[in-house]
N, C-alpha and C positions, 0 to 999 in steps of 0.2 A: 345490540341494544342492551341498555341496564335497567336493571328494576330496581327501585327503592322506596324503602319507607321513610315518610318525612314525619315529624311532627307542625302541628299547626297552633296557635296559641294566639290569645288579645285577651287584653283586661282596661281598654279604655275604647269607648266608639270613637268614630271617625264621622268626618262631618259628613262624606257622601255614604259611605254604606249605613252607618246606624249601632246597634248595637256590638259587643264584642262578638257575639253568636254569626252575627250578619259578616262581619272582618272575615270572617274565619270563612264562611261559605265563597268572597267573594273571592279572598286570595286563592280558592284552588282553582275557582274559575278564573284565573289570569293567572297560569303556571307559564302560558306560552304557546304557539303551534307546534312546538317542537319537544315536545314534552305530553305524553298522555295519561291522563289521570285515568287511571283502574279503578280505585276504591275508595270512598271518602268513609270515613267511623261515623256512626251518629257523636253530636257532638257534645262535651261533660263541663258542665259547672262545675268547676273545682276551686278551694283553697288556695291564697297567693300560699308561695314558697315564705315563710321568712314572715315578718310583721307589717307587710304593703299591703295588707288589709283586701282590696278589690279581688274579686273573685276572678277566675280565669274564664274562658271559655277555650277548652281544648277540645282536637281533634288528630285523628291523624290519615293519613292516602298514601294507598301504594300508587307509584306511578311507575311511565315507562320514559328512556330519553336515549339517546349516544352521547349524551353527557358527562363526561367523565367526573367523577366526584369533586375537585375544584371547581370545575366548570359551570356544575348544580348549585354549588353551596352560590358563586358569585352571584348566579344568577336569584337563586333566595335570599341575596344580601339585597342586590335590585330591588327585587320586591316589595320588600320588607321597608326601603325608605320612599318608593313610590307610595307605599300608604300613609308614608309619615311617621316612619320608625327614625329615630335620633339616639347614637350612641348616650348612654347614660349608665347610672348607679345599675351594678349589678342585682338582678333581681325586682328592679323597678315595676313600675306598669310601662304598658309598650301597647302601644296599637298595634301591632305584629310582631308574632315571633314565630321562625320557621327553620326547623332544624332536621339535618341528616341524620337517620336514626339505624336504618340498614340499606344495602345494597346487595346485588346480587355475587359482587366479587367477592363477600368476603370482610378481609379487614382492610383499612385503609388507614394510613397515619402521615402525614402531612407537614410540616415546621410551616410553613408560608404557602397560602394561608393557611392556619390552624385548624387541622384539621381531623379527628378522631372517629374511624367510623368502624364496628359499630358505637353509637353516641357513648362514653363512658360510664355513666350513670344512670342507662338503660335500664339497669333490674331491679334500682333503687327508686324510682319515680312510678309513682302508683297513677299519677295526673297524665304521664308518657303510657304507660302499659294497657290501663282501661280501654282507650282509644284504639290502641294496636293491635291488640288482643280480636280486634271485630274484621281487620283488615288482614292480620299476620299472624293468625292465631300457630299457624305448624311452621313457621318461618326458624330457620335454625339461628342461634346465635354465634357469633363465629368463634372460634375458638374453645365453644364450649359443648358438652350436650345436651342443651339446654335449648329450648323452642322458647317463645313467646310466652306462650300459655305456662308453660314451667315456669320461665321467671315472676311471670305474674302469680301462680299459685304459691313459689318461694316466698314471694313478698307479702304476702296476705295471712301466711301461714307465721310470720315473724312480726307484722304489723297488721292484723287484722283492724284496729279500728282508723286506720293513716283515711 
């Protein structure tokens, strides 16, 4: 079995669930049978990335699978257009977005599909950290010695007011 931290994310409601908060609640509850959710974050009103104005609702859960990290990400690509996600403009609004952020192997890097894990931009996203920090706070980051909690207090210590 693997463990890993996902990120969770919406900044536009869906006609069945409701708001982005609600998106967010409903995708972890439809990860799968085969797939077990450990820990959901409370969930953060945050800042679009960029000038897309609508506000996020992030989240993140550690979960458990035999999923091998391809296998995960497919099946969060799944997900993600069963709610009504459509490729578009980077940084867009999106009724879901759900991303690999750690696992328990390690690092993982991937060409087809694209795949970087832990996430690259991990220690730079205050909207990814707040969230994880509740679920993954001692979680080590791989290649570094660096926890969660470290990276989060890096970034805060550099960008206190993000």
């Amino acid at each position: 079995m693997h463990v890993y931290a996902i990120a969770l994310g919406s900044n536009r409601p869906h006609g069945r669930f409701g708001r982005p908060e609600a998106v967010v609640r409903a995708a972890a509850a439809s990860l799968g049978e085969d797939i077990t959710l450990l820990a959901l974050s409370p969930i953060f009103a945050t800042q679009a990335v960029g000038d897309r104005g609508r506000r996020f609702a992030n989240a993140a859960a550690t979960i458990e699978t035999e999923l091998d990290p391809p296998a995960l990400l497919a099946r969060l690509k799944r997900i993600e257009r069963a709610f009504g996600r459509r490729r578009g403009k980077r940084w867009g609004t999106r009724v879901l977005d759900l991303d690999i952020l750690l696992w328990s192997g390690g690092r993982w890097r991937s060409p087809r599909p694209r795949l970087v894990v832990p996430h690259p931009a991990l220690g730079q996203r205050r909207f990814v950290l707040d969230p994880l920090i509740h679920v993954a706070r001692d979680w080590p980051l791989a290649g570094t010695a660096l926890t969660v909690a470290h990276a989060r207090a890096c970034l805060m210590a550099a960008r206190p007011r993000d």
